[in-house]
NUKOLKOL-500889 format. One record per atom (N, C-alpha, C): residue in one letter; residue number from 1; atom name; x, y, z. Coordinates in steps of 0.1 Angstrom, whole numbers. Each point is the difference from the previous one (the first is absolute). Example, Ala and Ser with C-alpha at 12.3 -4.5 7.8 and 13.67 -1.06 7.14 Angstrom:
% NUKOLKOL-500889
  residu  num  atome     px     py     pz
       a    1      N    132    -57     78
       a    1     CA     -9     12      0
       a    1      C      9     12      0
       s    2      N     -4     11     -7
       s    2     CA      9     11      0
       s    2      C     -8     11      8
//
This chain:
% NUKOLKOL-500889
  residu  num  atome     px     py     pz
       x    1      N   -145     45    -82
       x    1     CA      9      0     11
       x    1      C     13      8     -3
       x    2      N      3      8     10
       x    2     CA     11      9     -3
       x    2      C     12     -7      8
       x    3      N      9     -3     -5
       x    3     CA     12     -8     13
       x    3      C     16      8     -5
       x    4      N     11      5     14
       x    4     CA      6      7      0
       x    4      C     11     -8      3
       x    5      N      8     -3     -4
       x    5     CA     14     -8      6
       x    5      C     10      8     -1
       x    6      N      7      4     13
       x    6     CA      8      9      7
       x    6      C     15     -7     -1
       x    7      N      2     10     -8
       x    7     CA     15     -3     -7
       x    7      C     10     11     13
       x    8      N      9     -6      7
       x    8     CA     15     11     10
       x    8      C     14     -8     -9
       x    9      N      7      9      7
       x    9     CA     13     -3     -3
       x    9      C      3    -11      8
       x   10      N      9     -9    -14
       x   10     CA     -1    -13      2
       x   10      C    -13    -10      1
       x   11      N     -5      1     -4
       x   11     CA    -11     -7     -2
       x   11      C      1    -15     -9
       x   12      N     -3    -10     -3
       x   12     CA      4    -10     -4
       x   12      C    -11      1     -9
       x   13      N      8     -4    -12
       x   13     CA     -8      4    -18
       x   13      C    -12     -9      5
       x   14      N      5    -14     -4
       x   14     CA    -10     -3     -5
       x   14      C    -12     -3     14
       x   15      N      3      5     11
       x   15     CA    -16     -1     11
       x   15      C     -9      8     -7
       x   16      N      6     10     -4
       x   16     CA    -10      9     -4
       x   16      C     -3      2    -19
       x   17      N     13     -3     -7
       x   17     CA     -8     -3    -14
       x   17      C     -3    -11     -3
       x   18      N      2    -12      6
       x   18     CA    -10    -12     -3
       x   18      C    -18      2      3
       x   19      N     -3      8     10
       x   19     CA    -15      0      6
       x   19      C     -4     12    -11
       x   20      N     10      9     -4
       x   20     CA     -6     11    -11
       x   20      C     -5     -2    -12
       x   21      N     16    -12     -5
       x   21     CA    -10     -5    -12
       x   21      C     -6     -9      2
       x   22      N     -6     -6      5
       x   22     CA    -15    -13      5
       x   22      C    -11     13      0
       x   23      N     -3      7     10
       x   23     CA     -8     11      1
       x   23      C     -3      3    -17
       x   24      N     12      7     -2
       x   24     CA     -2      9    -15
       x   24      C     -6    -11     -7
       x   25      N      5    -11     -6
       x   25     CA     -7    -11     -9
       x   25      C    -10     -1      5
       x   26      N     -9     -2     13
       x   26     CA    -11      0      1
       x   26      C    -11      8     -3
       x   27      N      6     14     -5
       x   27     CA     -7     12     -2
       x   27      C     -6     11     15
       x   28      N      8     -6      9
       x   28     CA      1     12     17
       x   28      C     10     11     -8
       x   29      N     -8     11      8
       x   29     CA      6      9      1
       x   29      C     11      0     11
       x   30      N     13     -5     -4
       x   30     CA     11     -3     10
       x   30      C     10     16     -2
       x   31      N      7      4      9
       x   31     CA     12      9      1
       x   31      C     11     -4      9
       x   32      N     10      6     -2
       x   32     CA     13     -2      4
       x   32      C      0     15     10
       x   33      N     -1      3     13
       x   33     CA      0     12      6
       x   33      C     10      2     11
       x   34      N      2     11      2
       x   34     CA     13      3     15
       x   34      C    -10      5     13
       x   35      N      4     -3      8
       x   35     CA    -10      9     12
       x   35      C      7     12     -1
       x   36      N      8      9     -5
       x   36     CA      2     11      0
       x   36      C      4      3    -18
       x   37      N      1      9     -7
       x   37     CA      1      4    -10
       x   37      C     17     -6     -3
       x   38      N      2     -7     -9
       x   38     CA     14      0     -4
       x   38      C     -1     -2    -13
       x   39      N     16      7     -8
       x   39     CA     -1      2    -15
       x   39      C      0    -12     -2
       x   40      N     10    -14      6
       x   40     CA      6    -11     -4
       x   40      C      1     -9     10
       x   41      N     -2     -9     -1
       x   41     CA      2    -14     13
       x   41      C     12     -9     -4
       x   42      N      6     -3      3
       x   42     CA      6    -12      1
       x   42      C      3    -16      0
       x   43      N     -4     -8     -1
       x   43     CA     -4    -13      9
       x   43      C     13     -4      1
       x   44      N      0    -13     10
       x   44     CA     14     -8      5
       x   44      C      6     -4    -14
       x   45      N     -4     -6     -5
       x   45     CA     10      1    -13
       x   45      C      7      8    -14
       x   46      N     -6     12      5
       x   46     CA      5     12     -5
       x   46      C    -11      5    -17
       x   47      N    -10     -8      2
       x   47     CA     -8      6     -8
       x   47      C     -4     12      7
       x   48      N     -3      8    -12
       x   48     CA     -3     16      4
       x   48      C    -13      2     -5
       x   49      N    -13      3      3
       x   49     CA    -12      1     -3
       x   49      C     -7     16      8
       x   50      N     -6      7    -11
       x   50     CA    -11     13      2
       x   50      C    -12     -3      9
       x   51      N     -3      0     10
       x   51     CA    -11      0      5
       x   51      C    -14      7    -10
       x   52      N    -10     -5      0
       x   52     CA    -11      4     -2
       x   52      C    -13      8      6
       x   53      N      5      3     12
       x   53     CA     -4      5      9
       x   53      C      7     -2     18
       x   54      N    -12      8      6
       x   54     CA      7     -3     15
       x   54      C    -17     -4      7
       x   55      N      4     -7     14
       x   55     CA    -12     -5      7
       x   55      C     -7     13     -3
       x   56      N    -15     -2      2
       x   56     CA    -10     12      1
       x   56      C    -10     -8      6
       x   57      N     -3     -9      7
       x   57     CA    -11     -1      3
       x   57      C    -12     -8     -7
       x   58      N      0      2    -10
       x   58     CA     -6     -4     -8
       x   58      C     -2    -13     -5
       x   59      N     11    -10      1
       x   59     CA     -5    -13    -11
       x   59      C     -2     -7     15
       x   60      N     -8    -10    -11
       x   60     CA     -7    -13     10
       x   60      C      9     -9      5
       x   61      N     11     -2     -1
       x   61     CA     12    -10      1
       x   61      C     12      6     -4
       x   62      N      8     -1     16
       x   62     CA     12      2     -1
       x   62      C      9    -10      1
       x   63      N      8     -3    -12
       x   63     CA     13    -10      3
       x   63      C     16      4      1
       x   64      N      5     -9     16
       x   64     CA     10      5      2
       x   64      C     13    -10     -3
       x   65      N      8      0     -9
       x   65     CA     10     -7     -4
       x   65      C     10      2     12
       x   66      N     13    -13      1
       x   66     CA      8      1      9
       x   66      C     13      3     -9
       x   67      N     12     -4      5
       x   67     CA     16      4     -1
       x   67      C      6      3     10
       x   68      N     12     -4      1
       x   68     CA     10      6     12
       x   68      C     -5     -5     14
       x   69      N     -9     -6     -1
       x   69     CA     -1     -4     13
       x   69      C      8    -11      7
       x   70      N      0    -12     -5
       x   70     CA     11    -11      7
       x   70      C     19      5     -6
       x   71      N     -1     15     -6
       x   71     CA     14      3      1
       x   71      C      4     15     14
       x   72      N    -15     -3      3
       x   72     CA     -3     16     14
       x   72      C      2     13    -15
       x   73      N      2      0    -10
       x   73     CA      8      6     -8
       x   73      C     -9     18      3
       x   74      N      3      9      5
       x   74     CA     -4     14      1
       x   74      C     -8     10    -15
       x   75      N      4     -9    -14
       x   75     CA    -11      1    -11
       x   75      C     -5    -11      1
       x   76      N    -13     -1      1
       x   76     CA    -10    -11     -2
       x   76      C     -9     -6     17
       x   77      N     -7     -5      1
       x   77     CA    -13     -4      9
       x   77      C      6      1     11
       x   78      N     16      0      2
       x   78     CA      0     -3     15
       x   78      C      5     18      4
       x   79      N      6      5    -10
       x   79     CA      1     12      2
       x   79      C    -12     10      5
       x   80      N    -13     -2    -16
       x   80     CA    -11      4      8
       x   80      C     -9      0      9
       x   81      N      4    -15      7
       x   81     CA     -9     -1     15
       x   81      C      7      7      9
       x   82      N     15     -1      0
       x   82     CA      8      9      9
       x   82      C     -1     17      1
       x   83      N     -2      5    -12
       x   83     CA     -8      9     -5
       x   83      C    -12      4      6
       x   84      N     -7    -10      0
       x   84     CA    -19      5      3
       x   84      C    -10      3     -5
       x   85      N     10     13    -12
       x   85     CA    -15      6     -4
       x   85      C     -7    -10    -11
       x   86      N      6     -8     -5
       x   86     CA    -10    -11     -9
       x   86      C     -9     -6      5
       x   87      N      3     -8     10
       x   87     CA     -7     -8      9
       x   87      C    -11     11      6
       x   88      N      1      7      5
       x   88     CA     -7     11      7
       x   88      C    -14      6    -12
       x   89      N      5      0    -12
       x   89     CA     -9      5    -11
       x   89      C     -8    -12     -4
       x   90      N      5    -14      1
       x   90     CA     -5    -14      0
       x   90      C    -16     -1      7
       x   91      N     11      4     15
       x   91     CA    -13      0      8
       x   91      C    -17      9     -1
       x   92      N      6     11     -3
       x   92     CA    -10     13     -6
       x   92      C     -9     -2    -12
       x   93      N      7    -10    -11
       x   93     CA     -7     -2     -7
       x   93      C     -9    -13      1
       x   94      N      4    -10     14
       x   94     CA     -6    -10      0
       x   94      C    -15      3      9
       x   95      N      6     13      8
       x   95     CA    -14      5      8
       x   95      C     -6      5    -10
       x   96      N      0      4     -9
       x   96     CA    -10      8     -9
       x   96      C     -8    -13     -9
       x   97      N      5    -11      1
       x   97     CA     -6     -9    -10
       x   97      C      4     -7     -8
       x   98      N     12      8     -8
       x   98     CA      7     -7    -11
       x   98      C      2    -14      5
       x   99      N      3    -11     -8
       x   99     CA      6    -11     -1
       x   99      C     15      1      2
       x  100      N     10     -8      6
       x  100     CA     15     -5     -3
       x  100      C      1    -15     -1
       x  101      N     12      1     -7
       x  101     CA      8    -11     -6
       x  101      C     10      0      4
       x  102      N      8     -9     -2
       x  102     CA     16     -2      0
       x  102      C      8    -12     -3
       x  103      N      8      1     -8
       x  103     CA      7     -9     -6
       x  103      C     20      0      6
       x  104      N     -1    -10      6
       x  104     CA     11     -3      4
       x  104      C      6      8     14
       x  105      N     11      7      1
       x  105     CA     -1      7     14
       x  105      C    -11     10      3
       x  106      N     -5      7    -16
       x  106     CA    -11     11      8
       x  106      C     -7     -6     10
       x  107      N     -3    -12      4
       x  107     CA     -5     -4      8
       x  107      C      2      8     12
       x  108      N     14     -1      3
       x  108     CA      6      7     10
       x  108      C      2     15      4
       x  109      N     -9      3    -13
       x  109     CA     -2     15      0
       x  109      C    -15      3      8
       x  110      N     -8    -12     -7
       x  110     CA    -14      2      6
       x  110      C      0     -3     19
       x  111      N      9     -8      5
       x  111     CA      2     -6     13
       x  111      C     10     14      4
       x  112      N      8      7      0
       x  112     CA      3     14      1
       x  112      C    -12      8      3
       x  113      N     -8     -1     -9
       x  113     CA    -12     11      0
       x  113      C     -6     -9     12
       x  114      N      1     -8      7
       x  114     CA    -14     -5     10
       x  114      C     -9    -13     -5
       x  115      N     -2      1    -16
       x  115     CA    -10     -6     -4
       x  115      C     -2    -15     -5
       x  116      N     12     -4      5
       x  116     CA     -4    -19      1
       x  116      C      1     -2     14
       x  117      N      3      5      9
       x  117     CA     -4     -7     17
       x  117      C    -15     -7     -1
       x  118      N      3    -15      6
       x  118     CA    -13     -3     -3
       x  118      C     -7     -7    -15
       x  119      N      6      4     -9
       x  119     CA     -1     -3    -13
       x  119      C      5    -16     -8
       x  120      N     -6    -11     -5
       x  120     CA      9     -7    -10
       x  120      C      2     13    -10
       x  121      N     15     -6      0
       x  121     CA     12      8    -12
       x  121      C      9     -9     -5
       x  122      N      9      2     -9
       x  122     CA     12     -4     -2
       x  122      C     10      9     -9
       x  123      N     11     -2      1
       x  123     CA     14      7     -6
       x  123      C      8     -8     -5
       x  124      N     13      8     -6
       x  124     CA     11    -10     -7
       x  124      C     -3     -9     12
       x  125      N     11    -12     -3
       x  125     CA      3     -8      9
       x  125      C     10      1     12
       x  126      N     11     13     -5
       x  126     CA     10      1     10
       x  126      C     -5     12      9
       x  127      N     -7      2      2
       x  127     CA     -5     14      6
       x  127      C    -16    -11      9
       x  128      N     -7    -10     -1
       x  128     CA     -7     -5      7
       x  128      C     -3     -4     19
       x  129      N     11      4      1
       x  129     CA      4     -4     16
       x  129      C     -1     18      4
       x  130      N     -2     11     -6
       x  130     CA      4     13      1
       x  130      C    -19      2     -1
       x  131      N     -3     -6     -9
       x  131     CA    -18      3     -4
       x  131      C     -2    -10     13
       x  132      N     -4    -10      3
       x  132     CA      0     -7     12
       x  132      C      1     12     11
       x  133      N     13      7      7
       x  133     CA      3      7     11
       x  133      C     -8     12     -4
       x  134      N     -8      6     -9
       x  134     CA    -11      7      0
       x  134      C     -9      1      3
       x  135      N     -2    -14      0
       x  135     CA    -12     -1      5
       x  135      C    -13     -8    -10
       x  136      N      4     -3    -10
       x  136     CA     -6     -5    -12
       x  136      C     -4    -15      4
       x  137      N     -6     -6     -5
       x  137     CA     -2    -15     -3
       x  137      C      5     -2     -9
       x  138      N     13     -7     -2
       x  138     CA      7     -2    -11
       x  138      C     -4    -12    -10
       x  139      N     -2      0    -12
       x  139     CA     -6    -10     -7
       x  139      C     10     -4    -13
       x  140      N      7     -9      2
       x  140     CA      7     -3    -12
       x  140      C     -3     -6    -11
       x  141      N     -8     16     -5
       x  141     CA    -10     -4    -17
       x  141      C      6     11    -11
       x  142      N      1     -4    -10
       x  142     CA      3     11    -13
       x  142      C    -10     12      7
       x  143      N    -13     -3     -3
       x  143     CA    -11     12      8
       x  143      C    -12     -4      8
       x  144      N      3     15     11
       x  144     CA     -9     -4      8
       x  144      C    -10     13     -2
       x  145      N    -17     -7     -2
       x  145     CA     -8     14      0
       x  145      C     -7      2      9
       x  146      N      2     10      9
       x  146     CA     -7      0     14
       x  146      C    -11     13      1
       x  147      N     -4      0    -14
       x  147     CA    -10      9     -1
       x  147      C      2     16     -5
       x  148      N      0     10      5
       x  148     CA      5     11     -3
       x  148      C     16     -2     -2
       x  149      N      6    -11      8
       x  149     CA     16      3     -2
       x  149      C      5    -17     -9
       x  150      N      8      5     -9
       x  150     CA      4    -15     -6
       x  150      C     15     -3     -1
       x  151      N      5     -4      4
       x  151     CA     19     -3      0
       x  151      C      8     -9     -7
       x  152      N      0      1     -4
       x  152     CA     12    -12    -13
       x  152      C     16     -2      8
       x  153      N      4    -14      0
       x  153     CA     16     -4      1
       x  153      C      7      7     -9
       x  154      N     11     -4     -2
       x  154     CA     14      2    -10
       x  154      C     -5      7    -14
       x  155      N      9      8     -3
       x  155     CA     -1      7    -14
       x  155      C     -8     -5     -9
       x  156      N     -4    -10     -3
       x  156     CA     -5     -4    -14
       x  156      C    -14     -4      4
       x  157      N     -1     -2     15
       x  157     CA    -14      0      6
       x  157      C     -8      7     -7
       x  158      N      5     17      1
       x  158     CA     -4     10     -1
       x  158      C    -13     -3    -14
       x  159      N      6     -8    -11
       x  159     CA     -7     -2    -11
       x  159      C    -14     -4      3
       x  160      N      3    -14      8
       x  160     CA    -15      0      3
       x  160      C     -4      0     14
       x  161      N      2     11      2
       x  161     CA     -6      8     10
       x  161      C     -9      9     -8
       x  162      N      2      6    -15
       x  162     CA     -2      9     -3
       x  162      C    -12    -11    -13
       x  163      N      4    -12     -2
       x  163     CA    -11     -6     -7
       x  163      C    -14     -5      9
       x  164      N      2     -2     17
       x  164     CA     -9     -1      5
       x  164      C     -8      8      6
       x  165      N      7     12     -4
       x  165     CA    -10     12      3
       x  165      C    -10      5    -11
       x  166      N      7     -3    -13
       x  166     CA     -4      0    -14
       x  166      C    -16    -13      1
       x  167      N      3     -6      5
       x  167     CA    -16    -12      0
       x  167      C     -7      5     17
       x  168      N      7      5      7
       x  168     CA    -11      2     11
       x  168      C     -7     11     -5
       x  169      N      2     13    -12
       x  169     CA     -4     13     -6
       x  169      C     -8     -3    -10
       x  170      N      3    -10    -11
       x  170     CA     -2     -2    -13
       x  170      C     -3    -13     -4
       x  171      N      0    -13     10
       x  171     CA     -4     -9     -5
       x  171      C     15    -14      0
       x  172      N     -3    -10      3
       x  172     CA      9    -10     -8
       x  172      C      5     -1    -11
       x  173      N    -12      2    -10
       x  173     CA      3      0    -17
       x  173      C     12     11     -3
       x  174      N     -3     14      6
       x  174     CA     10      9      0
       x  174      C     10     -2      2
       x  175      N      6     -2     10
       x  175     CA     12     -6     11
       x  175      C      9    -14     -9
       x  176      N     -8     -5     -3
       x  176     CA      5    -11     -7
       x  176      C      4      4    -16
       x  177      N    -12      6     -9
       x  177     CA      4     10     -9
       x  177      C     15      2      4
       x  178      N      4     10      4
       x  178     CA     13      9      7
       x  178      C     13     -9     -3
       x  179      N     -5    -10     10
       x  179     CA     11     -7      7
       x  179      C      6     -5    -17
       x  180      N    -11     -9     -4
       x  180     CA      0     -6    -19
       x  180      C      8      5     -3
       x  181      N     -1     17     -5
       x  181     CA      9     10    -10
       x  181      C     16      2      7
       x  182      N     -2     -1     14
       x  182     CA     13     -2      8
       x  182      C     14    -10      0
       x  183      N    -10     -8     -9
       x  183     CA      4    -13      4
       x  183      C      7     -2     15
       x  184      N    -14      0      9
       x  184     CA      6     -1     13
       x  184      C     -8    -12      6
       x  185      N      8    -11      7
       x  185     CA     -9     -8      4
       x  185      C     -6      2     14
       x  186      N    -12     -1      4
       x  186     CA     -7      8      8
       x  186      C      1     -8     13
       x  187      N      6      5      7
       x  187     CA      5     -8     19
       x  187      C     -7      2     10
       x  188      N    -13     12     -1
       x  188     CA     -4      6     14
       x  188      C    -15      3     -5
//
């Protein structure tokens, strides 16, 4: 399983390096990618990280981390739905097949793109009345898996969001493995 987790400016660390390293310890081929080429990313707390790539089409699972969204903040999730082209590339790669994820507001990146209307989802918690007016079935669960699309609450969701995808791929024993070495105790 090849899975891509789409790192923008502002982006909130750990949505997206909690699910990397769960992935990584599980032995997925996980990356850290830009939808367009950039030297350096940013996230909201001023860690600075190299992308590993950019979307291509290619991996089976895309996950979209949030930031900046309950601050409207112009770097981070609320910027890029205002934006478009993320959400728009969301959509393109959800018509072609890939899988998405999201942990925390990306949620509200995927409801930007179109693709929870109709859907159980959930998001942080202060951004829920916002996933609601999308059109979502709002579900107030760490995760919800609605098949090709899976959504995690609040930042730390993101973990296991990324250990329940680790046992729907690889098994319970796996997932649990993970979580062990994490010392993470497993919520979802």
């Amino acid at each position: 399983m090849r899975i891509a987790i789409v790192v923008f400016e502002g982006f909130d660390e750990l949505d997206a390096l909690g699910p990397y390293e769960v992935f990584r310890n599980a032995g997925l081929d996980a990356r850290l990618v830009t939808r367009e080429p950039a030297e350096r990313v940013t996230g909201s707390h001023g860690v600075a990280i190299e992308a590993q790539g950019t979307l291509d089409g290619s991996d089976d699972l895309v996950v979209v981390p949030g930031g900046g969204w309950n601050d409207r903040a112009e770097r981070g999730a609320w910027g890029e739905a205002r934006r478009a082209e993320l959400p728009r590339a969301l959509a393109r790669l959800h018509e072609r097949g890939a899988g998405l994820a999201s942990v925390c507001t990306g949620g509200m990146l995927l409801a930007a793109a179109g693709l929870l209307r109709g859907r159980p989802a959930t998001t942080h918690h202060a951004a829920l009345d916002e996933l609601r007016e999308s059109g979502a079935e709002v579900r107030q669960e760490r995760v919800v898996d609605d098949g090709e699309i899976v959504t995690a609450g609040g930042v730390t969701s993101g973990i296991d969001l990324a250990l329940w995808i680790v046992e729907r791929e690889l098994g319970r024993e796996a997932a649990d493995r993970v979580a062990a070495e994490m010392e993470h105790p497993r919520r979802a």
